[in-house]
N, C-alpha and C positions, 0 to 999 in steps of 0.2 A: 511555611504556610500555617495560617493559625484555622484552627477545626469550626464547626458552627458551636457556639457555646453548649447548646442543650442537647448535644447528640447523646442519644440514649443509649443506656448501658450493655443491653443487650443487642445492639447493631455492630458484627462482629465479621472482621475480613474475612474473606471467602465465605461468608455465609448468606444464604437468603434468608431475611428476618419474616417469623409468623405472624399471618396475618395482616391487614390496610397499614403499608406509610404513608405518612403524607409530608412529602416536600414540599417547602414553602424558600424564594428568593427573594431577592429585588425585583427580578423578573425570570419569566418563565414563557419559553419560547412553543409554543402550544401547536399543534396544526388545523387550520380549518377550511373547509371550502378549497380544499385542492394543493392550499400554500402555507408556509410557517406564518404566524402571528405572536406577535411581542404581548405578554400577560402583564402589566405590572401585580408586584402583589401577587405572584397567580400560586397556584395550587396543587401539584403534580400527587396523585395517589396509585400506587402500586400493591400489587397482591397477588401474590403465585407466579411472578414472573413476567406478567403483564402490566400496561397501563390500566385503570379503568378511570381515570379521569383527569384532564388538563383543561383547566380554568382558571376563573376567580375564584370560588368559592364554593367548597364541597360543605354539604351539609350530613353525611355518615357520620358514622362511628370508623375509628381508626386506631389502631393500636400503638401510633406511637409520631412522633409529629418531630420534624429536623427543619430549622431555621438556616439556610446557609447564609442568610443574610446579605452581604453586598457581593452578590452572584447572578452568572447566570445557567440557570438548567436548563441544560440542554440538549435535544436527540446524541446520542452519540457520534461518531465520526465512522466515517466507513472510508476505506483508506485499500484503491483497486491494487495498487502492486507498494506493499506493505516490505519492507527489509526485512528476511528474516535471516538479516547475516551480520558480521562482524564489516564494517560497512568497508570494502579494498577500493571503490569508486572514487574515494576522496585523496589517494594518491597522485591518480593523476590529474587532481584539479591545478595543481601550480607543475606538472610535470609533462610535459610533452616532447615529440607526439607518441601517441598514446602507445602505436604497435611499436615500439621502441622501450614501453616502460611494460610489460609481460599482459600486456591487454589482448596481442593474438599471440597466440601457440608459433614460434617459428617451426621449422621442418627438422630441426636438431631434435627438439623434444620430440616432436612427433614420432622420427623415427625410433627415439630409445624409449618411447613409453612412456605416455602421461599414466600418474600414479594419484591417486587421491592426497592431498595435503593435508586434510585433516583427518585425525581419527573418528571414527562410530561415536566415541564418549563428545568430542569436543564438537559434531554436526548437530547432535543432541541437545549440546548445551547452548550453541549458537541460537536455535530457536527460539530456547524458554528465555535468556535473555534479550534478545529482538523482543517477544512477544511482550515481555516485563515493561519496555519501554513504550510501545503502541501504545499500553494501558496508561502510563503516566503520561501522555500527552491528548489523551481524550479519545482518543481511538479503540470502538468499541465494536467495528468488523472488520477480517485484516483478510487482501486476499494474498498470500507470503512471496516474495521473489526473491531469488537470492543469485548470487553468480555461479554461473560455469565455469570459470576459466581456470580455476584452483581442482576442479573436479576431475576424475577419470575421462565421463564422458558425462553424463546426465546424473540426477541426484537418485536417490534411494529408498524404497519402499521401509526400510528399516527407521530412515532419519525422519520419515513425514510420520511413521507410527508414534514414536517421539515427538513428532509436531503435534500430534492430535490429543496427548496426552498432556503436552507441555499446556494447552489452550484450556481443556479440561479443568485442569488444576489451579491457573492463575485467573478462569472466568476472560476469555476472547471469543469472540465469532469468529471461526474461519473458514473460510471457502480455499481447500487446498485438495493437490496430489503432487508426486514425481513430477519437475519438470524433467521432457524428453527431445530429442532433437536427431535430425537423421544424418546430419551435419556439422560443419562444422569451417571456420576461415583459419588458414593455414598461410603463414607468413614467411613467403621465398626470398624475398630481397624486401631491402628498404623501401616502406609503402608499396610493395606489389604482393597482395594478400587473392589465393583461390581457394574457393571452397574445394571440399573434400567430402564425397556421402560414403554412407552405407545404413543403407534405407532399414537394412533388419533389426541393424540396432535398434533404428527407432520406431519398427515395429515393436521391439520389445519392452519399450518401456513405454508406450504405449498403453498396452497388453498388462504392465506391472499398473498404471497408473487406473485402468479401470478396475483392474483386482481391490485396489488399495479403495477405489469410493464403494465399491459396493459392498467391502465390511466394514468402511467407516462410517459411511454415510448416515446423520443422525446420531451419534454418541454423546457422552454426555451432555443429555438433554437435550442434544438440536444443535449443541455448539459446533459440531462438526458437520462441516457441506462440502461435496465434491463440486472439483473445479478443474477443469483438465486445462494441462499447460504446455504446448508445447514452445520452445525457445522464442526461435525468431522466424520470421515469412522467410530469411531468405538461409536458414538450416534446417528446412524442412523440405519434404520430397510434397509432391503433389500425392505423391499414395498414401502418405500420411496424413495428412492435409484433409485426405476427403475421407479417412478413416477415424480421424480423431472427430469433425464435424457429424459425421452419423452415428460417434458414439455419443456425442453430447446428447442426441436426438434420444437415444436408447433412454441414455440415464436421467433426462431432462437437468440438466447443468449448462453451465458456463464454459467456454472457452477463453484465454485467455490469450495474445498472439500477437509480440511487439512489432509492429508494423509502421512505415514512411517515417523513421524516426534519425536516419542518418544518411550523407552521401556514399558508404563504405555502401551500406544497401542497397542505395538508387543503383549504383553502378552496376551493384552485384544482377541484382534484378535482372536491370534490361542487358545482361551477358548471356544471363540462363534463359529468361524470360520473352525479352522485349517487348517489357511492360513493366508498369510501378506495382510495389506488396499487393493493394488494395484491386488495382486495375485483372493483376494474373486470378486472384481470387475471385474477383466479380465474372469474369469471364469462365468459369469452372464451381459456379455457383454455391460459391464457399461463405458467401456474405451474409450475418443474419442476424437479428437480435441476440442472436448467444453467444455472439463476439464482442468482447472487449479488446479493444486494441489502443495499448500506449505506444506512442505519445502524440503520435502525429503533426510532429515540430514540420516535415519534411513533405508533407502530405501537398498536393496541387489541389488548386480548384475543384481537378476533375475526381483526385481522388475524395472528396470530403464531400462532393456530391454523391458518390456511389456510399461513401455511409451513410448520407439522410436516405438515401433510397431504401436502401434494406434496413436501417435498422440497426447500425453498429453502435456500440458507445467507444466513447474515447476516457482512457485513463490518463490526464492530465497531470503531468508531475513539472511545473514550472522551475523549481529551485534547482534539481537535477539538470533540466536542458538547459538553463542559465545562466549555469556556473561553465558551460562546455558552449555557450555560444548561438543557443535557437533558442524560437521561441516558436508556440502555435500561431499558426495567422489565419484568424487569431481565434480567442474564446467568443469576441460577440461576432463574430462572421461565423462560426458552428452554431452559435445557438441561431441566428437566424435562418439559418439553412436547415432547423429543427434536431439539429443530432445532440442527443442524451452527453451531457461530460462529468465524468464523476473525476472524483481529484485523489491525487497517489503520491507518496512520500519519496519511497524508492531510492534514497540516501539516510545518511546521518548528519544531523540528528533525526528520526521522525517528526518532525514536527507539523502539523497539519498546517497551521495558525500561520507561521514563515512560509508555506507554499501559499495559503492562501493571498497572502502579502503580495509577492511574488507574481502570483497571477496575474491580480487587480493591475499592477505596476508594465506587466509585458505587454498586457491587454491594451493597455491605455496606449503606452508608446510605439505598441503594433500601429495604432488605428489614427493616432496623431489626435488623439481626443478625449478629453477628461470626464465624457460621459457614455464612454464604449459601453462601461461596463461598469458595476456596483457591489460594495460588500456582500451585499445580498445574494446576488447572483454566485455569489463563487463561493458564498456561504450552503447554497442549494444544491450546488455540487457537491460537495461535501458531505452531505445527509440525503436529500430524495434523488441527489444523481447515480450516486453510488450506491444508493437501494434499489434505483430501475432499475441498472447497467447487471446486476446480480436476481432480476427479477423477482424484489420480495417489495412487499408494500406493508411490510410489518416491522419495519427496522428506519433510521432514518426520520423519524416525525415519532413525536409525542399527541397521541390521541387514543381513546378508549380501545381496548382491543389488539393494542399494536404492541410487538416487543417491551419491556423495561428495558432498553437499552440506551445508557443517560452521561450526559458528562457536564459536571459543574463545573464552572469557569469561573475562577476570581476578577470582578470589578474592582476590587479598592488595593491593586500592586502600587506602588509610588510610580514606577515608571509607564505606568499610563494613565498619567494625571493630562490633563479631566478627563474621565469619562463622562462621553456623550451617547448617543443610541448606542446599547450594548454589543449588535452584530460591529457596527462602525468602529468600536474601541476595540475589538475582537480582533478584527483583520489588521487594521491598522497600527496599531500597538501592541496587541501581544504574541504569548507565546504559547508553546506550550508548558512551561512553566506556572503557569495562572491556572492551571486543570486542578482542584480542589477532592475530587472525587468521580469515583466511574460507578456505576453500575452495568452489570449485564446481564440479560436474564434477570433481572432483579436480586440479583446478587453484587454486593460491594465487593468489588477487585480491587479499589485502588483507594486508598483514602490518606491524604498528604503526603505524597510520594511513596505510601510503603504499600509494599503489594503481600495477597497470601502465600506465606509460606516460601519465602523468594527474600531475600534479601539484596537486593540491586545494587548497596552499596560494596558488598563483598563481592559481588557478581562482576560487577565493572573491575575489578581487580584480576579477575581472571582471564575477560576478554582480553584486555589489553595485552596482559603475557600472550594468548593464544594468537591475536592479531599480529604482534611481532615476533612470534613463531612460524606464522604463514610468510610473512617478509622475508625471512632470511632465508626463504624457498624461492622467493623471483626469481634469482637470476639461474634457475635451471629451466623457465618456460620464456626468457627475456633474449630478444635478439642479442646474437654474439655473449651470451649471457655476463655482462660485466655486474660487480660486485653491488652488494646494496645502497654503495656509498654515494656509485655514480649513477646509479638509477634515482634514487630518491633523495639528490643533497637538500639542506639545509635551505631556507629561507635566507639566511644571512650567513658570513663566517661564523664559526661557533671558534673565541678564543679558550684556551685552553693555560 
């Protein structure tokens, strides 16, 4: 990636530079009157953290002026369930079925004691890595998910301390805590998976997860925001359930709560239930704007009507349900029904830019129509959906007053020759590889792949060791536990 020419000497990674910048692109993506608006030429000025102007043309004084030139600046990305893992999803994309390759806990493990896979040092490092890459792909508010299935039970007030600080340091907005869960599916025989509770546990990490926001909450700078997590609708107890919902109320937060997103759930549901995630919770009046809930690949009519009713968003992660086979039905049948979709990574690579792809494409051949839906639209998700769905209106949109929170996208990559309307070459063409630059809080985190104080290419050297250190652990939570060879062979023969 080549830099804007005249970047000034003293605009320095990890720092907030003193005093008015003023960015200038090809275009600048501004907001006014409710919705995003394309600038050409336009003018982005920042100071103290803030925007104080997106337009044409600023007539102040400013202390220092960036050309990015064939760019576009833009709100940053806000990204509901963010990886902050060494990504083990992507195993079983050529590998099925899945409670066959250590996706459920058989009752072998179970009984001899699930143990943590990774150590304190390497949960730690997992994050700040995860977090390192949101930033190179233009993602500038991350709400973190990572997997269970490697874990004890639930994650660790120890590794999100480490999370808070990890964000702190590299310049991310997060909205995080402990995910908790009071449950858990337990695999007896081939495909015949039952859950298993015990409700205390997950009172207590509960219990850990509200300690953890109310000494995080607000740290360096604002960058840290409580977000209570617990698992899944159908690893959770109803006592939880309406214990975690009245603390969000305490704390004024988020809930986050993966919901109508697979048939293992539908089933499980109406065993325990009888009734769908959405349906048991609307009935126990658990439903409310301070739910986000991915992905709702799975979701019926009826359930997607009780989220416009109350008020839920949906965390939209189309590449992840894609590559496994669903898709939402669909993005323009929710937004018409008015419900909030903010859009979510939730694999590897992060890439916001490839789900957004991704969407527009399921969208379309949901509805049997090449005008279901628009860049635009799944562009908006991306920025003010995923600023409703986390209740802020200061993140998400470039206008006076609102977060500095920015991410430049390269127009002039070869491989998305022509560029035509910026959002349409955006979705349509790129990646996130064309991210140029982030800001957050008015601070640069990210400028031509390198980030503060992080070296990502050394970092990726480590993951890798650590992610094939978790592998060679499979086949102790993998049915009949067979070796790694015959869990996860090759693509092709490998000759030798």
């Amino acid at each position: 990636m080549k830099s804007p020419m005249n970047l000034p000497m003293d605009l320095a990674l990890g720092k907030r530079p003193a005093g008015r910048t003023l960015m200038t692109a090809e275009w600048l993506l501004a907001h006014r009157d409710g919705g995003h608006c394309l600038v050409p030429r336009g003018e982005l000025v920042i100071e103290n953290g803030d925007v104080i102007f997106a337009g044409t043309r600023f007539d102040g004084e400013v202390a220092r002026r960036i050309d990015f030139g064939s760019a576009l600046i833009s709100p940053g990305l806000v990204d509901l369930d963010a990886l902050s893992d060494i990504d083990t999803y992507v195993l079983v994309t050529d590998n099925q079925p899945g409670w066959a390759k250590g996706r459920i806990w058989p009752r072998s493990y179970v009984e001899r004691g699930p143990y943590e896979m990774y150590s304190p040092e390497e949960l730690a490092f997992q994050k700040r890595f995860a977090f390192g890459l949101l930033l190179l792909n233009g993602i500038t508010t991350a709400a973190p998910i990572a997997s269970l299935y490697y874990r004890q039970w639930s994650e660790t007030v120890a590794e999100f301390d480490a999370a808070a600080d990890a964000a702190g340091d590299l310049g991310l907005r997060v909205f995080l805590s402990p995910a908790f869960r009071s449950g858990g599916m337990v695999l007896e025989a081939p495909g015949r998976m039952t859950p298993v509770f015990d409700e205390e546990r997950g009172l207590d990490g509960l219990a850990d997860a509200i300690a953890f926001i109310e000494r995080q909450q607000g740290r360096h700078g604002g960058l840290v925001n409580g977000m209570l997590a617990p698992d899944r609708v159908e690893t959770c107890t109803l006592g939880l359930l309406r214990r975690t919902m009245a603390a969000a109320d305490d704390l004024d937060c988020r809930v986050r709560l993966h919901m109508a997103q697979g048939p293992s759930e539908l089933e499980t549901m109406r065993t325990l239930h009888g009734a769908t995630g959405p349906q048991w919770m609307a009935d126990h009046g658990l439903l409310s704007e301070r739910l986000i809930a991915p992905h709702a690949t799975y979701a019926s009519p009826g359930d997607l009507q009780l989220y416009a009713d109350h008020g839920v968003s949906i965390a939209h992660s189309p590449l992840v349900s894609a590559r496994m086979g669903s898709i939402l039905n669909s993005f323009a049948v929710c937004r018409e029904l008015g419900i909030n979709i903010g859009m979510a990574t939730d694999t590897a690579p992060p890439d916001m830019l490839m789900n957004l792809l991704m969407g527009l494409v399921a969208c379309r051949i949901s509805e049997k129509a090449p005008d279901a839906v628009f860049s635009a639209n799944l562009f908006d998700a991306a920025t003010l959906g995923g600023a409703k769905a986390l209740g802020r209106t200061d993140i998400g949109r470039l206008a006076p007053g609102v977060k500095a929170d920015i991410a430049v996208f390269r127009l002039d990559d070869p491989h998305m020759t022509p560029t035509v309307d910026p959002i349409t070459t955006l979705v349509l063409g790129g990646s996130g590889k064309v991210t140029q630059a982030v800001f957050v809080d008015g601070r640069l985190s990210m400028l031509d792949g390198k980030l503060a104080g992080f070296d990502i290419h050394a970092a990726r050297q480590r993951a890798q060791r650590q992610f094939e250190g978790l592998v060679a652990k499979y086949p102790d939570r993998s049915w009949q536990h067979p070796p790694v060879s015959e869990l996860f062979p090759p693509s092709y023969p490998i000759l030798i």
